[in-house]
N, C-alpha and C positions, 0 to 999 in steps of 0.2 A: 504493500500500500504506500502512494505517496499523496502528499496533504501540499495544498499552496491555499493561502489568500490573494484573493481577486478582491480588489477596491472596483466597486463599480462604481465612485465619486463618494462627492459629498454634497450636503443640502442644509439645510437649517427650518430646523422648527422654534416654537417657541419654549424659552426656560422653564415658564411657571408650569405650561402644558409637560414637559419632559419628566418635569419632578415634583409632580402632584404638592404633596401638604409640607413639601419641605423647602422653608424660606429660600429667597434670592441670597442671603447673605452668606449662607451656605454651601447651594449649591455653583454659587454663581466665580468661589473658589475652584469647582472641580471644571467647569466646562465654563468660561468669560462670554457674558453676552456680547451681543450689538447694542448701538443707539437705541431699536427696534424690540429690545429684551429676545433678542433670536439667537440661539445657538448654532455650532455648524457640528453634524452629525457624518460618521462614515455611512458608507451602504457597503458592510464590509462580505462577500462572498466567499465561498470554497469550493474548490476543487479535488476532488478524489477523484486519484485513479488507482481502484483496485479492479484488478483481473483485465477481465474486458471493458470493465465500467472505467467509463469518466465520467462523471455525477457530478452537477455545479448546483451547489443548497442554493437558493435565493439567486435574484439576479437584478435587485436595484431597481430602480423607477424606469429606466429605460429612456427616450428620449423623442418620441412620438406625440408626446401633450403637448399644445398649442401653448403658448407666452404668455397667456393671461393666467393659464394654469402651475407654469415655471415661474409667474412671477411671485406666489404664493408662497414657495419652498427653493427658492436661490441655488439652482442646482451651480456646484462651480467648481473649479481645480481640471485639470488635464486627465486625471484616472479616466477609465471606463472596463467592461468586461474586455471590451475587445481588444485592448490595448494590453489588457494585463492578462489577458491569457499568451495574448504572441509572446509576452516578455515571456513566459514559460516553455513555451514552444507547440501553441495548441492554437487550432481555430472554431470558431464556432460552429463547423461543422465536424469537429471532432468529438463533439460534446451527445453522448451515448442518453444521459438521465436527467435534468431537470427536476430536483427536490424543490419542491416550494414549501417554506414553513408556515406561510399564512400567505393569504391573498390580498394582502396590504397594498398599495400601488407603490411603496419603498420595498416592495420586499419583491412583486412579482410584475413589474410596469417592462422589464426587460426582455420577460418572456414571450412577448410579442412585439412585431415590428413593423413600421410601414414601407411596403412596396409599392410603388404610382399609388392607385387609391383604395388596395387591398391591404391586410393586417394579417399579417401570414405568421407562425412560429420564428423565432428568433435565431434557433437551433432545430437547422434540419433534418437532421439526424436523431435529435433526441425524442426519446416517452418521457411525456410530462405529468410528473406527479402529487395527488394532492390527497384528501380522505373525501369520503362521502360527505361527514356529517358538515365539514369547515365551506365544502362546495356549497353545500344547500345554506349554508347560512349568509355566505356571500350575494350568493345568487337572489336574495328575498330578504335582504340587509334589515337592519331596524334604523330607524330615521340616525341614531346618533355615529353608527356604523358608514353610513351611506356615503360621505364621503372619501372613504378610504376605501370602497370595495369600487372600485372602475370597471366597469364589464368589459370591454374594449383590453382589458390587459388579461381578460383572461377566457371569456366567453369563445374569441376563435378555435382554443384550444378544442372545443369540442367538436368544431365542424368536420375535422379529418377523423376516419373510423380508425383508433387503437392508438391515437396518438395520444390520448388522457388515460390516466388511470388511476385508479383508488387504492391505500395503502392501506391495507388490515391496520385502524390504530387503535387495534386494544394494547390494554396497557403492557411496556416491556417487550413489545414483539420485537422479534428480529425482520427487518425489511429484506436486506439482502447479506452474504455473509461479513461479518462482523463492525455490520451499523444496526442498530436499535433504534426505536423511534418509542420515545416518553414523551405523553399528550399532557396539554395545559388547557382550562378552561377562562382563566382569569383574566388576557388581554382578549382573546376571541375565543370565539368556540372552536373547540379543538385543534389550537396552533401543536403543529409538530415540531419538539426538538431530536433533533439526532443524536444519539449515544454512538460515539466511535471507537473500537478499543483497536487504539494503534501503538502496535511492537508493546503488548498488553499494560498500558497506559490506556484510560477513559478520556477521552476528550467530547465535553458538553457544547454545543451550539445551541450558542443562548436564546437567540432570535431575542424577541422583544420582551421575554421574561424576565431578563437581566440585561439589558441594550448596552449599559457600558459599566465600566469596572464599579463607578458611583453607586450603581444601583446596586451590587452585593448590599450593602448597608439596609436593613429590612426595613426602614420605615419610607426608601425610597421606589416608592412604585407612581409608574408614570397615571397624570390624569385623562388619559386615551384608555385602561384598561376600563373594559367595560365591566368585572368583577374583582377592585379593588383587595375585596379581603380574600377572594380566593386565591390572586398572586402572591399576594402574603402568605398564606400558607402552601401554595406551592415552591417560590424561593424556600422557606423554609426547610420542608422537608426534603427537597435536591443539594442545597446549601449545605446539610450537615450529612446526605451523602457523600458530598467531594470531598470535606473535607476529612472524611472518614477515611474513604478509599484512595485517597492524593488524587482524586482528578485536574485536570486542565480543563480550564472555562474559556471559551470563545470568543469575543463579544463581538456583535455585530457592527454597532452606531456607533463605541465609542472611536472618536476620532483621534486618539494616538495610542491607545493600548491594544495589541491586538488578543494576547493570552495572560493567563492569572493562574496562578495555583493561591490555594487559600491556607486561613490556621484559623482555632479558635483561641481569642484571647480574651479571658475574667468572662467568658460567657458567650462573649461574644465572636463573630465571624466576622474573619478583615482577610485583607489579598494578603497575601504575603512575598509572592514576588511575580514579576513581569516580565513579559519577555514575545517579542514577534514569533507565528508560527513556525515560520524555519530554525530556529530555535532549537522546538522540540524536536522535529525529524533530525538536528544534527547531535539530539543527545545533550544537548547543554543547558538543559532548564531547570 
Protein backbone atom coordinates (compact mmCIF):
# COMPACT_ATOMS: atom_id res chain seq x y z
CA UNK A 1 0.00 0.00 0.00
CA UNK A 2 1.01 3.58 -0.75
CA UNK A 3 -0.61 6.77 0.82
CA UNK A 4 -0.02 10.52 -0.80
CA UNK A 5 -2.03 13.78 0.07
CA UNK A 6 -3.64 15.52 -2.60
CA UNK A 7 -4.60 19.26 -1.78
CA UNK A 8 -7.32 19.83 -3.88
CA UNK A 9 -6.92 23.85 -2.79
CA UNK A 10 -8.14 25.94 -0.37
CA UNK A 11 -11.29 28.13 0.46
CA UNK A 12 -12.51 29.94 3.42
CA UNK A 13 -15.54 29.60 5.43
CA UNK A 14 -16.53 31.50 8.33
CA UNK A 15 -14.64 31.28 12.12
CA UNK A 16 -17.61 31.44 14.20
CA UNK A 17 -19.48 28.88 11.75
CA UNK A 18 -16.08 26.49 11.82
CA UNK A 19 -16.13 26.52 15.70
CA UNK A 20 -19.49 26.49 16.80
CA UNK A 21 -19.60 27.67 20.97
CA UNK A 22 -16.05 28.26 21.17
CA UNK A 23 -15.10 32.07 21.37
CA UNK A 24 -13.16 34.01 18.40
CA UNK A 25 -10.42 34.80 21.05
CA UNK A 26 -9.62 31.21 21.06
CA UNK A 27 -10.06 29.84 18.20
CA UNK A 28 -9.02 32.72 16.21
CA UNK A 29 -5.35 31.64 17.81
CA UNK A 30 -5.54 28.39 16.02
CA UNK A 31 -6.68 29.22 12.53
CA UNK A 32 -6.29 33.96 12.11
CA UNK A 33 -9.39 35.25 10.48
CA UNK A 34 -9.98 37.94 7.77
CA UNK A 35 -11.32 41.48 7.99
CA UNK A 36 -14.52 39.27 6.99
CA UNK A 37 -14.08 36.93 10.21
CA UNK A 38 -13.39 34.12 7.36
CA UNK A 39 -10.88 31.40 7.80
CA UNK A 40 -8.88 29.67 4.83
CA UNK A 41 -9.41 25.82 5.18
CA UNK A 42 -7.54 22.86 3.08
CA UNK A 43 -9.70 20.49 0.86
CA UNK A 44 -7.17 18.06 1.92
CA UNK A 45 -7.44 14.41 -0.27
CA UNK A 46 -5.87 10.98 -0.45
CA UNK A 47 -4.73 8.74 -2.48
CA UNK A 48 -4.39 5.00 -2.15
CA UNK A 49 -2.85 2.78 -4.03
CA UNK A 50 -3.21 -0.65 -2.96
CA UNK A 51 -3.33 -3.65 -5.34
CA UNK A 52 -5.10 -2.66 -8.33
CA UNK A 53 -6.83 0.04 -6.43
CA UNK A 54 -6.06 3.74 -6.73
CA UNK A 55 -8.84 5.19 -4.49
CA UNK A 56 -8.96 9.05 -4.06
CA UNK A 57 -11.25 9.71 -0.46
CA UNK A 58 -12.88 13.18 -1.33
CA UNK A 59 -12.16 15.30 -4.11
CA UNK A 60 -12.65 19.14 -3.12
CA UNK A 61 -15.29 21.59 -4.46
CA UNK A 62 -14.12 21.16 -7.97
CA UNK A 63 -14.22 24.02 -10.11
CA UNK A 64 -17.57 24.12 -12.37
CA UNK A 65 -19.74 26.68 -9.99
CA UNK A 66 -20.32 29.80 -11.41
CA UNK A 67 -18.50 33.30 -9.55
CA UNK A 68 -21.29 34.25 -7.65
CA UNK A 69 -21.05 30.88 -6.12
CA UNK A 70 -16.97 31.07 -5.63
CA UNK A 71 -17.58 34.39 -4.40
CA UNK A 72 -19.16 32.81 -1.27
CA UNK A 73 -16.13 30.49 -0.20
CA UNK A 74 -12.66 32.27 -1.89
CA UNK A 75 -11.41 29.37 -3.46
CA UNK A 76 -7.40 30.29 -3.90
CA UNK A 77 -3.68 29.12 -3.96
CA UNK A 78 -2.36 27.14 -7.01
CA UNK A 79 -3.11 23.28 -5.47
CA UNK A 80 -5.68 21.24 -7.32
CA UNK A 81 -6.37 17.36 -7.68
CA UNK A 82 -4.82 17.57 -10.83
CA UNK A 83 -1.99 19.16 -10.38
CA UNK A 84 -1.14 17.15 -7.31
CA UNK A 85 -1.71 13.83 -8.52
CA UNK A 86 0.98 14.51 -11.68
CA UNK A 87 3.27 15.75 -8.89
CA UNK A 88 2.85 11.92 -7.91
CA UNK A 89 2.81 10.54 -11.18
CA UNK A 90 -0.96 9.62 -11.62
CA UNK A 91 -3.67 11.19 -13.82
CA UNK A 92 -7.01 11.40 -13.43
CA UNK A 93 -7.62 8.72 -15.57
CA UNK A 94 -5.67 6.48 -13.49
CA UNK A 95 -7.96 6.82 -10.78
CA UNK A 96 -9.66 3.12 -10.22
CA UNK A 97 -12.26 4.34 -6.89
CA UNK A 98 -13.67 7.58 -5.83
CA UNK A 99 -14.55 7.28 -1.87
CA UNK A 100 -16.61 10.16 -1.10
CA UNK A 101 -17.09 10.79 2.65
CA UNK A 102 -20.04 12.84 2.43
CA UNK A 103 -21.73 14.75 -0.31
CA UNK A 104 -20.76 18.15 0.97
CA UNK A 105 -19.99 20.30 -2.26
CA UNK A 106 -16.17 20.79 -0.39
CA UNK A 107 -15.86 17.26 -0.16
CA UNK A 108 -17.48 15.99 -3.46
CA UNK A 109 -17.81 19.36 -6.05
CA UNK A 110 -14.61 17.56 -7.93
CA UNK A 111 -16.22 14.52 -8.79
CA UNK A 112 -17.98 15.81 -11.59
CA UNK A 113 -16.97 18.07 -14.37
CA UNK A 114 -17.93 20.26 -17.17
CA UNK A 115 -17.43 19.25 -20.70
CA UNK A 116 -19.05 22.02 -23.50
CA UNK A 117 -22.57 21.81 -21.65
CA UNK A 118 -22.54 18.20 -20.23
CA UNK A 119 -21.38 17.20 -16.50
CA UNK A 120 -19.62 14.19 -17.06
CA UNK A 121 -17.40 12.18 -14.11
CA UNK A 122 -14.24 13.69 -13.22
CA UNK A 123 -12.43 10.39 -13.37
CA UNK A 124 -13.09 8.13 -16.08
CA UNK A 125 -12.15 5.35 -15.17
CA UNK A 126 -13.37 5.33 -11.77
CA UNK A 127 -16.71 3.52 -9.59
CA UNK A 128 -17.86 6.13 -7.43
CA UNK A 129 -18.69 5.47 -4.03
CA UNK A 130 -21.19 6.43 -1.41
CA UNK A 131 -23.82 4.55 1.03
CA UNK A 132 -27.48 4.23 0.58
CA UNK A 133 -28.69 5.95 3.53
CA UNK A 134 -26.10 9.48 3.00
CA UNK A 135 -27.51 9.38 -0.87
CA UNK A 136 -31.02 9.49 0.07
CA UNK A 137 -30.42 12.20 2.44
CA UNK A 138 -28.71 14.26 0.18
CA UNK A 139 -30.81 13.61 -2.55
CA UNK A 140 -34.25 15.06 -0.22
CA UNK A 141 -31.95 17.60 1.88
CA UNK A 142 -33.63 19.20 4.92
CA UNK A 143 -33.85 23.19 4.33
CA UNK A 144 -30.61 23.79 6.73
CA UNK A 145 -28.64 20.97 4.72
CA UNK A 146 -29.63 22.34 1.37
CA UNK A 147 -27.16 24.39 0.67
CA UNK A 148 -24.26 22.11 0.95
CA UNK A 149 -25.81 19.19 -0.98
CA UNK A 150 -25.41 20.54 -4.97
CA UNK A 151 -27.09 17.94 -7.10
CA UNK A 152 -25.07 18.84 -10.04
CA UNK A 153 -21.95 17.48 -8.11
CA UNK A 154 -23.29 14.46 -7.63
CA UNK A 155 -26.69 13.53 -9.25
CA UNK A 156 -24.74 12.73 -12.96
CA UNK A 157 -23.08 10.01 -11.02
CA UNK A 158 -26.09 8.13 -11.45
CA UNK A 159 -26.95 8.57 -15.09
CA UNK A 160 -24.12 5.90 -16.25
CA UNK A 161 -25.24 2.03 -15.35
CA UNK A 162 -22.48 0.67 -12.48
CA UNK A 163 -20.76 3.79 -12.35
CA UNK A 164 -22.23 4.57 -8.49
CA UNK A 165 -22.21 2.29 -6.00
CA UNK A 166 -23.27 1.66 -2.30
CA UNK A 167 -20.87 0.73 0.48
CA UNK A 168 -22.26 -1.85 3.09
CA UNK A 169 -21.90 0.99 6.17
CA UNK A 170 -22.65 -1.16 8.96
CA UNK A 171 -20.71 -0.53 11.55
CA UNK A 172 -16.71 -1.65 11.24
CA UNK A 173 -17.15 -3.37 7.89
CA UNK A 174 -14.32 -3.91 5.94
CA UNK A 175 -14.83 -2.19 2.37
CA UNK A 176 -12.05 -3.46 0.48
CA UNK A 177 -8.94 -5.34 1.99
CA UNK A 178 -7.41 -3.52 4.77
CA UNK A 179 -9.60 -0.09 4.76
CA UNK A 180 -12.73 -0.05 7.10
CA UNK A 181 -15.31 2.20 6.92
CA UNK A 182 -16.72 3.79 10.64
CA UNK A 183 -20.01 5.74 10.09
CA UNK A 184 -20.90 9.18 11.90
CA UNK A 185 -24.29 10.53 12.28
CA UNK A 186 -23.47 13.89 13.95
CA UNK A 187 -22.37 16.28 10.83
CA UNK A 188 -24.70 14.39 8.24
CA UNK A 189 -26.32 11.36 8.10
CA UNK A 190 -24.14 8.64 7.64
CA UNK A 191 -20.67 10.40 6.75
CA UNK A 192 -18.14 7.71 6.08
CA UNK A 193 -14.76 7.77 7.78
CA UNK A 194 -12.15 5.29 6.40
CA UNK A 195 -10.02 3.16 8.97
CA UNK A 196 -6.74 2.24 7.04
CA UNK A 197 -4.29 -0.06 8.63
CA UNK A 198 -1.10 0.63 6.89
CA UNK A 199 2.32 -1.50 7.57
CA UNK A 200 -0.24 -2.21 10.80
CA UNK A 201 -0.59 1.27 11.99
CA UNK A 202 -4.44 2.67 11.83
CA UNK A 203 -4.63 5.72 10.02
CA UNK A 204 -8.31 7.67 10.64
CA UNK A 205 -9.63 10.08 7.86
CA UNK A 206 -11.29 12.55 9.67
CA UNK A 207 -13.45 14.06 7.05
CA UNK A 208 -15.58 16.69 8.89
CA UNK A 209 -15.79 14.82 12.23
CA UNK A 210 -12.47 16.24 13.24
CA UNK A 211 -11.78 18.88 10.14
CA UNK A 212 -8.58 20.08 11.76
CA UNK A 213 -6.16 19.39 14.56
CA UNK A 214 -8.21 22.23 16.60
CA UNK A 215 -11.04 20.25 16.67
CA UNK A 216 -9.58 17.11 18.65
CA UNK A 217 -10.35 19.44 21.79
CA UNK A 218 -14.03 18.08 22.51
CA UNK A 219 -15.94 21.03 23.02
CA UNK A 220 -14.87 22.19 19.53
CA UNK A 221 -17.59 20.98 17.04
CA UNK A 222 -18.31 22.86 14.02
CA UNK A 223 -21.89 24.94 14.00
CA UNK A 224 -22.65 23.19 10.33
CA UNK A 225 -23.18 19.67 12.34
CA UNK A 226 -26.57 19.01 12.15
CA UNK A 227 -26.35 16.67 15.55
CA UNK A 228 -24.09 18.66 17.67
CA UNK A 229 -24.01 16.29 20.75
CA UNK A 230 -23.89 13.38 18.70
CA UNK A 231 -20.22 14.57 17.37
CA UNK A 232 -19.56 14.94 20.74
CA UNK A 233 -19.98 11.61 21.58
CA UNK A 234 -18.64 10.22 18.46
CA UNK A 235 -15.19 12.25 18.75
CA UNK A 236 -15.31 10.95 21.96
CA UNK A 237 -15.40 7.42 21.72
CA UNK A 238 -12.91 7.23 18.37
CA UNK A 239 -10.61 9.80 20.33
CA UNK A 240 -10.00 7.44 23.15
CA UNK A 241 -9.69 4.67 20.47
CA UNK A 242 -6.58 6.23 18.85
CA UNK A 243 -5.35 7.09 21.58
CA UNK A 244 -5.45 3.75 22.90
CA UNK A 245 -4.32 1.94 19.91
CA UNK A 246 -1.59 5.00 18.66
CA UNK A 247 -3.50 5.65 15.62
CA UNK A 248 -2.78 8.56 13.12
CA UNK A 249 -5.48 11.08 12.47
CA UNK A 250 -5.97 12.79 9.04
CA UNK A 251 -7.25 15.97 8.89
CA UNK A 252 -8.88 17.14 6.17
CA UNK A 253 -9.52 21.22 6.27
CA UNK A 254 -6.85 21.93 8.58
CA UNK A 255 -4.68 24.09 6.44
CA UNK A 256 -1.02 23.21 7.70
CA UNK A 257 -1.29 20.12 9.62
CA UNK A 258 -1.74 17.29 7.78
CA UNK A 259 -1.23 14.03 10.42
CA UNK A 260 -1.45 13.89 14.44
CA UNK A 261 -0.99 11.19 16.76
CA UNK A 262 -2.49 11.96 20.20
CA UNK A 263 -1.86 11.31 24.34
CA UNK A 264 -4.07 11.68 27.14
CA UNK A 265 -3.19 14.38 29.57
CA UNK A 266 -4.94 14.85 33.43
CA UNK A 267 -7.85 13.49 31.56
CA UNK A 268 -7.77 14.82 28.82
CA UNK A 269 -6.85 14.26 24.89
CA UNK A 270 -4.35 16.78 23.18
CA UNK A 271 -2.09 15.93 19.72
CA UNK A 272 0.86 15.04 20.77
CA UNK A 273 2.98 15.22 17.74
CA UNK A 274 2.62 16.37 13.97
CA UNK A 275 3.92 15.52 11.15
CA UNK A 276 2.90 15.48 6.89
CA UNK A 277 1.75 12.15 5.54
CA UNK A 278 4.89 11.00 3.86
CA UNK A 279 6.06 11.09 7.13
CA UNK A 280 4.58 8.10 8.15
CA UNK A 281 5.09 5.90 4.82
CA UNK A 282 8.99 6.86 5.55
CA UNK A 283 8.68 5.48 9.08
CA UNK A 284 9.47 8.60 10.99
CA UNK A 285 6.47 9.75 12.89
Amino acid sequence: MRLFSINAGYFKLDGGAMHGVVPKSMWNKANPADENNMCTWAMRCMLIEQGNHRILIDTGMGDKQDEKFFGHYFPHGDDSIEKNLAKNGFAPEDITDVFLTHLHFDHCGGAVKRSGEQLVPAFPNAVYWSNEAHWTSAATPNEREKASFLKENFMPLREQEGLLRFVDASEGGEWISDIRVHVVNGHTDAMMLPLINYNGTTLLYCADLIPSAAHVSMPWVMAYDMRPLDTLNEKRKLLREAVTNNWVLFFEHDPKIECATLQEVDGRIKIKETFPLHKLAAGTS
